[in-house]
N, C-alpha and C positions, 0 to 999 in steps of 0.2 A: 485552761485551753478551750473549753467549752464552752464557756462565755467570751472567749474572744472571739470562737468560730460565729456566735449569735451577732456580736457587734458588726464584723465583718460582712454580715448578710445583709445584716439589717442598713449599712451602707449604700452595699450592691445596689438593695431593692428600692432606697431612695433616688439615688443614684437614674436609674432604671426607671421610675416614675415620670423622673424630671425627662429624662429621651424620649418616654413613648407621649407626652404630654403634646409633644411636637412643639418645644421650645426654641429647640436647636435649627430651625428649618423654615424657608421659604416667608412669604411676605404673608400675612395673617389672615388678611380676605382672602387671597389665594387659599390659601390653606382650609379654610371654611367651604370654600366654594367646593373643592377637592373631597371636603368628608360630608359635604348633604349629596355629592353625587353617588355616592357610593353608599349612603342611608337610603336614598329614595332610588336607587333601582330595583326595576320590575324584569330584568332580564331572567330569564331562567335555559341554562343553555348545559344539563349535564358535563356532555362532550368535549366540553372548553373547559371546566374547571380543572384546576392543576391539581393533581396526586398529590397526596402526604408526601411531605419533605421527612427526609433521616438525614439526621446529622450527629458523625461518628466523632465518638471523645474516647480518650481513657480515661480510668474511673476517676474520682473524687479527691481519693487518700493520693491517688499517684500522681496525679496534673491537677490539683487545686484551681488553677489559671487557666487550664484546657476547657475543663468542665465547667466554671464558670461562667466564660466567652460563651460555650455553645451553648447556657442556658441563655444568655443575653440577646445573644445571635437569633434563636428559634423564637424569643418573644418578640424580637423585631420582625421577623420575617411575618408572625402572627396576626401583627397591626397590619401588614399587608393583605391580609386574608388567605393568607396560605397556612395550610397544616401541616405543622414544623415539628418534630418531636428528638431527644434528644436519644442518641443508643450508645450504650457504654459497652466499649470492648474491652480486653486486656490489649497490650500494648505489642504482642505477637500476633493476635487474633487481626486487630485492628490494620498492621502493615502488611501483611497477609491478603488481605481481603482487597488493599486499594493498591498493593504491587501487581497480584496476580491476578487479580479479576477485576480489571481494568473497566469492566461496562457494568458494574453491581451494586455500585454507589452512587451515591446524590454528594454528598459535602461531607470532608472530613478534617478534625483538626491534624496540625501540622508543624514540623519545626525545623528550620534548615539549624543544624548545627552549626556553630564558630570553630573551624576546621583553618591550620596555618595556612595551606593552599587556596583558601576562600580571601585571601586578603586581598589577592589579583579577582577583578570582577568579572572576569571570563568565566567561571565556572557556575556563574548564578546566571548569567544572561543567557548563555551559551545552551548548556547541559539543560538548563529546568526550561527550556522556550523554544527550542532549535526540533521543527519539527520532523527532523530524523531520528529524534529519541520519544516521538509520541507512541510507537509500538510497545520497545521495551525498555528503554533507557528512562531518566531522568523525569521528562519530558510526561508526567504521571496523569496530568491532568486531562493530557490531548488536546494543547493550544496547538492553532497551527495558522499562522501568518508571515507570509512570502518576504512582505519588506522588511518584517524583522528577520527573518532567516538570513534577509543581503546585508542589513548591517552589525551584525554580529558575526556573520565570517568575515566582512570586512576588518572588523575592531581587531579580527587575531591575526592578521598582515599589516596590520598598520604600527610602524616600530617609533615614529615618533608620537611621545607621549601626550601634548597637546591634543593632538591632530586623533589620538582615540580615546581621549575623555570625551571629546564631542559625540563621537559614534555611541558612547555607552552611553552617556546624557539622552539622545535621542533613541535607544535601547528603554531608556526607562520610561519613555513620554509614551511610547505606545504603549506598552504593558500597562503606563497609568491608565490608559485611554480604552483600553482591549477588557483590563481587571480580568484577568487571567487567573488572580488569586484574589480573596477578601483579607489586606494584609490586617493586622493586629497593631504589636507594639514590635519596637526592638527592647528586651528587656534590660536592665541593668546587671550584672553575672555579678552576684557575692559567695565568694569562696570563704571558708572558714579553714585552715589549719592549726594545730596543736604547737603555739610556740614553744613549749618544752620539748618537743620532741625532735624539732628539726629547726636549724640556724635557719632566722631571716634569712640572710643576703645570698643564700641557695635555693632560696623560692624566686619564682620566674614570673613576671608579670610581663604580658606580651596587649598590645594592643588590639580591643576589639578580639578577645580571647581570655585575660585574666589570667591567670595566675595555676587553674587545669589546663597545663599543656604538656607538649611532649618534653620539652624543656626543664621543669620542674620535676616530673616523674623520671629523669636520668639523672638529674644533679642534684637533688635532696639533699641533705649531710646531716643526720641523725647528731642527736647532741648527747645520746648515752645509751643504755638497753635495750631499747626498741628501736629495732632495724629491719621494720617492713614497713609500707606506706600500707593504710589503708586508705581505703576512699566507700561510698556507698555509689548506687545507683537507682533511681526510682522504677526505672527502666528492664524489662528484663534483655540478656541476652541472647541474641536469636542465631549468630554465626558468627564463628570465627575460621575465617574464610577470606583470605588475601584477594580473593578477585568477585569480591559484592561488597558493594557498598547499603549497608543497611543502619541501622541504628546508633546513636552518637556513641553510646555505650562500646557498642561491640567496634569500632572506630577506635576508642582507647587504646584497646586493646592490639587491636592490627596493627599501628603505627608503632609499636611498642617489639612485636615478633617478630614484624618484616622489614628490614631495610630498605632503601629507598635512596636513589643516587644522590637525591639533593633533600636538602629538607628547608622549609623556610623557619629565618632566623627569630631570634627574640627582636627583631626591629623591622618583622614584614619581609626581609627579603630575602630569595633563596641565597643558600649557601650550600656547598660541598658537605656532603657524609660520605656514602661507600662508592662515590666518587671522588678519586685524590685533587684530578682538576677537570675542568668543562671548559674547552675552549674553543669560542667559535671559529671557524677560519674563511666561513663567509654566513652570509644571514640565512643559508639554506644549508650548513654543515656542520653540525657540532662535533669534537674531537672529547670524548670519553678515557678517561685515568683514573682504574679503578685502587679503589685502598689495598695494600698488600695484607696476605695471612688472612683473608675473613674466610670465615668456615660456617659452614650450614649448621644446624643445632644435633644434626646425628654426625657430625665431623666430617661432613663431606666437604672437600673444598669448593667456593663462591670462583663460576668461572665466567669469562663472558658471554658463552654456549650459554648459563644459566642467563643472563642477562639479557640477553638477545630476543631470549625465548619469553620471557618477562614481560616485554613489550609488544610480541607477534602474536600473545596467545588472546590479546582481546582484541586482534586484532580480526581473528578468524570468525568472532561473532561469538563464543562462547563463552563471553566475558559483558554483555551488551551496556551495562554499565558503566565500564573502565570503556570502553570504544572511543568513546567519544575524545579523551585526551590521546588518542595512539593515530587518528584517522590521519593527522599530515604526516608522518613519517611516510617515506616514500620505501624508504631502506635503511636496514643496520651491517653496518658491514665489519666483521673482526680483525682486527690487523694483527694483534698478539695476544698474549697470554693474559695481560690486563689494559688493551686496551680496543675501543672500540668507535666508530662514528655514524651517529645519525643524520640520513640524507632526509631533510623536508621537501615537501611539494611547494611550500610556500614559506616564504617567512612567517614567524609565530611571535608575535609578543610577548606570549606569557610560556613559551615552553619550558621554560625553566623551574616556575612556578608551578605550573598546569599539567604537567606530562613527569619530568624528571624528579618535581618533589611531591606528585602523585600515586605517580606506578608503582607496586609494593613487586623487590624483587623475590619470584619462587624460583624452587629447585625444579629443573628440567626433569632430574630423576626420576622425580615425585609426580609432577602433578603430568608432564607428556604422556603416560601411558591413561591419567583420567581424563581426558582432555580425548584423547583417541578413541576411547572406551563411549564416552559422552556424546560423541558427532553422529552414535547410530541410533541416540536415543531422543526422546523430547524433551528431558530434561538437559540444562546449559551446566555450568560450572559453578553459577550461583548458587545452585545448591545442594553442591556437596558439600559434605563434611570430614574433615579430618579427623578419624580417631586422636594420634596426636598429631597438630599443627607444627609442622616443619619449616621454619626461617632461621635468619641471620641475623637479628637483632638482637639487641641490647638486652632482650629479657627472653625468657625459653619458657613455653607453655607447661605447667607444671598439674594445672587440675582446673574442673568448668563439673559444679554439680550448679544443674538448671535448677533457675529459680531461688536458690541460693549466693553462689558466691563461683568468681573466677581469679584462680592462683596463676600468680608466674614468677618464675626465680632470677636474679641478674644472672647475664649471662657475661660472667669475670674474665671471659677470653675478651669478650666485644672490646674494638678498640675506642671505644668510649661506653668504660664496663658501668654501670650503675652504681651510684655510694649505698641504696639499700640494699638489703637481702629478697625483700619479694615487696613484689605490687601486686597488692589482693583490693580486690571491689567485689562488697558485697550487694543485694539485692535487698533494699527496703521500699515496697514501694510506699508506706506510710511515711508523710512528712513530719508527722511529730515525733514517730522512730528517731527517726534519722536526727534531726535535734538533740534526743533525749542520746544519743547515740555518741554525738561529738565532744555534750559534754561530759560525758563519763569514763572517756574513754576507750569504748568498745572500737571509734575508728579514729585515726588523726587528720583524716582533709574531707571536709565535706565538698563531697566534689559536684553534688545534683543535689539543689534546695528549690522547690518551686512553691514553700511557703508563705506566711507571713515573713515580709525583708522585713519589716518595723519589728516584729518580735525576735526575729535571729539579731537583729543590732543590741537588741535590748540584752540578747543573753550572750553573746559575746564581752558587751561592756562590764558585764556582772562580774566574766572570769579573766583573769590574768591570765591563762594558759593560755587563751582562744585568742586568734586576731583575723580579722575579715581583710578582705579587698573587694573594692566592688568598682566595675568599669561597664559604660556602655558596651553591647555583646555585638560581634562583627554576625553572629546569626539574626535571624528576626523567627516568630510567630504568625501562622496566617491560618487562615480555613480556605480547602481547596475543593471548588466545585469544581463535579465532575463536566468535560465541555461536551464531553460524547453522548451525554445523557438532558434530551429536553426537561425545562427549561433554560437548562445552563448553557446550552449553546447559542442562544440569543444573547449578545453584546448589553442591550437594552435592559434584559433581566436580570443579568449580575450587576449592571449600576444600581439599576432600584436598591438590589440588595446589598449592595457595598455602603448606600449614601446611608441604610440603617445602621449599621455599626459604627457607633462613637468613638474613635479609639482615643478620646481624649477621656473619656467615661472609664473605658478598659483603663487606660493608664491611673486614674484614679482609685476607681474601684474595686478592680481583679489586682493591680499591680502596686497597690500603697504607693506610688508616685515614681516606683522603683524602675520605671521604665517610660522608653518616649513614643513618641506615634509612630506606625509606620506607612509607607506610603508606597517603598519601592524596596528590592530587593538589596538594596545596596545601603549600608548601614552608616548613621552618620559618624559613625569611630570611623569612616574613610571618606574623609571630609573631601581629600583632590575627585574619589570616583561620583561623590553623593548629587545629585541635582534636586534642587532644595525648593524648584519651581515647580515640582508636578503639580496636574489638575487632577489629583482624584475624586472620585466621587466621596459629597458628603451632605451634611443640609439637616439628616433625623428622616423621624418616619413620612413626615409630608412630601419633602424632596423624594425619597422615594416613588411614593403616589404620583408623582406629577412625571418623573421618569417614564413609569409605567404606562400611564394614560398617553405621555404623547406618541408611545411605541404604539398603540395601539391596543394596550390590555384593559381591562374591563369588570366590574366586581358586579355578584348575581344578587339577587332579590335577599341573600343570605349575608353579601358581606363577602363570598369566595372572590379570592382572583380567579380570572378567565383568561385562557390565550387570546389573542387579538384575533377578529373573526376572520373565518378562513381554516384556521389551525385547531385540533383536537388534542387532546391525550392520547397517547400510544402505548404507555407503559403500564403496566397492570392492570392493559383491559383483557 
């Protein structure tokens, strides 16, 4: 393993030679012309030289591919003459740091998860760009531009599907244009499971998600003695907590406790769960039929009080997360005992998608008294925590020792009860663990591999028991600079720094080929939503240079970049 980790490097850093050499970039006298300016200046201008950049990873053993990018990334930026350094957090410390102290970072690595509801593109344009979630929503980075704000609430009234692929198309040209994000790759997702332990044809392979979905984790079917799914995660878990949306890990696991009206199918599209039907009766009214007999996990009965409340409780802001899919309901109104109708303000193209197979239903019982308790204090709902977690789903919270491992039992009433006896994910954040792990036994699906893919194929093929899947991931990878903090709020500064990163390199050298470029939020496993023309920034380190120059920036007698004159440093003087 040790010597593959040396080979692996040793790629990286050729790899990395060839970028910073300025091969990849701009016409060659240009390029010449561009590095004697920057040799022979005599500027000496403290005030204007840009602070040390930080640039936040998780550690090594845990994102192999995080912490490589950002060593790639910071020697790019270096060619720039900027002071770029890499800081490793754990993987609680790190979402901590860029959820709730929103102005204390410079650039941090990032990952939108391959979630069923992410197959509708609304909740990537929408959520992560829509500048009423720049406070506390989504919206993390602090982009904030008007004409994408108009046409992304446009795309979610717009019901013919043509007529809003063009709106998201042009969703993406600005994001290309604005670089809001430094994207990376969209990786390729190889799952490995224990073919003795569980029948092929009840593993679920979903587009642009693979084969870890919720899908597969309810319909298993155990082929003899072992009748618990294991899985690992690299990840640790930070909540499990029905109304925050945090880490793809603790995501598992919500989708799994909490029911959820609709849930989207193994073919992308929503379908009916602990609603019996969804009918609309105009484009502004949907008619709610809930499933009979569902019961809470303390046996309370699922009413549509409970349901109503569901949708109204992030509505009132204590939820600022989930907000964003609840904001066009206008009203939910209960007609009986199972059933009920949501009034929109406007037609929604993806409410089905977006809202119904979003919303995780809680118990009114439960959580309205924290929820009231919470409105007088300054902390929101995101972060409590449940001693034990109380839903309706298909699996019951059984046990959560941090940093180790979280238990949950099928829950045999649910009316689509689980074939296993418990879904347990453990906590490895070492990827060679985790290998050594699937072939021995200790788990049967590896569910979070961000190793060598060319060595997991290679020890797969070895064993008969083991068989991979591996599909383009509907998530991507990016590094997100912060916008609220100079330099990164100049448009000019994040091209420089975008045109450095290779992501044809990444896909080579961090990703053994196991992954494609990326350019735009919207992944090419969604080929109708994808627009395959963006202009993002690219070129190598010279392109950058000449970015920079024609905005105005400036390198000192040392090599340092300098803000364009006029402008100083403000932060850690």
């Amino acid at each position: 393993m040790k010597k593959l980790r040396i080979i692996r490097l040793m790629i990286c850093l050729v790899l990395l030679i060839g970028l910073l050499t300025g091969c990849l970039g701009g016409a060659k006298q240009e390029a010449s012309n561009s590095e004697n300016k920057i040799e022979k200046s005599t500027i000496n201008d403290p005030a204007r030289v840009i602070r040390p950049i930080e640039i936040l990873s998780r550690p090594q053993a845990a994102a192999p591919d995080e912490y490589e990018t950002a060593t790639i990334i910071a020697e790019g930026m270096k060619q720039l003459g900027l002071d770029a350094k890499v800081k490793v957090l754990p993987w609680e410390q790190l979402s901590n740091v860029v959820w709730f102290e929103r102005d204390k970072w410079d650039i941090t690595g990032w990952q939108q998860a391959a979630r069923p509801e992410r197959l509708d593109p609304d909740e990537f344009v929408y959520n992560l760009f829509h500048s009423s979630n720049v406070k506390e929503g989504y919206n993390f980075v602090g982009y904030v531009n008007k004409d994408l704000d108009s046409i992304v609430e446009k795309q979610r009234i717009t019901l013919d599907k043509n007529e809003r692929k063009d709106l998201i198309f042009k969703a993406q040209e600005i994001i290309a244009k604005d670089v809001p994000f430094f994207f990376n790759v969209h990786p390729t997702v190889n799952y490995v499971y224990n073919n003795k332990v569980f029948e092929k044809s009840s593993i679920v392979d979903m587009a642009g998600l693979g084969i870890k979905n919720f899908w597969t984790f309810v319909n298993a079917v155990p082929k003899g003695e072992q009748k618990d799914l294991i899985l690992n995660s690299n990840d640790n878990i930070r909540a499990v907590n029905p109304l925050y949306i945090s880490g793809s890990v603790d995501s598992w696991a919500t989708e799994l406790i909490w029911d959820r009206l609709m849930r989207v199918g193994e073919d992308g599209l929503p379908k009916t769960w602990a609603a019996e039907k969804v009918e609309w009766e105009t484009d502004k009214k949907v008619k709610i039929t809930l499933h009979d007999g569902m019961k809470w996990h303390d046996g309370k009965p699922v009413t549509p009080e409970d349901v109503k409340f569901s949708f109204e409780a992030p509505m009132s802001g204590e939820a600022p997360a989930y907000k964003p899919f609840v904001e066009n309901i206008k009203s939910i109104d209960i007609v009986d005992n199972k059933t009920l109708v949501f009034n929109l303000n406007n037609p929604n193209a993806a409410f089905e998608t977006a809202s119904l197979a979003k919303i995780n239903l809680i118990p009114k019982h439960i959580w309205e008294p924290i929820i009231n308790d919470l409105k007088t204090k300054p902390e929101n709902a995101e972060s409590y925590q449940e001693k034990v977690p109380v839903g309706s789903g298909p699996f019951k919270f059984s046990n959560w020792k941090m940093s180790e491992e979280i238990v949950l039992a099928a829950n045999k009433e649910h009316f689509s009860a689980p074939k296993v006896n418990r879904w347990i994910t453990r906590i490895v954040p070492n990827m060679e663990a985790a290998l050594g792990m699937i072939q021995n036994g200790e788990i049967n699906f590896l569910a979070a591999y961000s190793g060598d893919a060319k060595l997991l194929e290679e020890k797969v093929k070895a064993s008969k028991d083991l068989t991979m899947v591996s599909s383009v991931d509907l998530g991507f990878r990016f590094f997100a600079p912060n916008l609220r903090r100079a330099p990164f709020d100049d448009v000019a500064f994040r091209k420089g720094i975008a045109s450095v990163i290779d992501r044809n390199v990444l896909v080579d050298a961090v990703w053994k080929g196991y992954a494609v470029p990326g350019d735009s939020v919207i992944s090419p496993a969604l080929k109708f939503w994808k627009n395959t023309k963006l202009d993002y920034p690219s070129g190598g380190v010279e392109s950058g240079k000449k970015i920079l120059q024609e905005a105005g920036y400036q390198w000192d007698k040392d090599g340092k970049l300098l803000y364009p004159k006029g402008k100083t440093e403000t932060l850690g003087k």
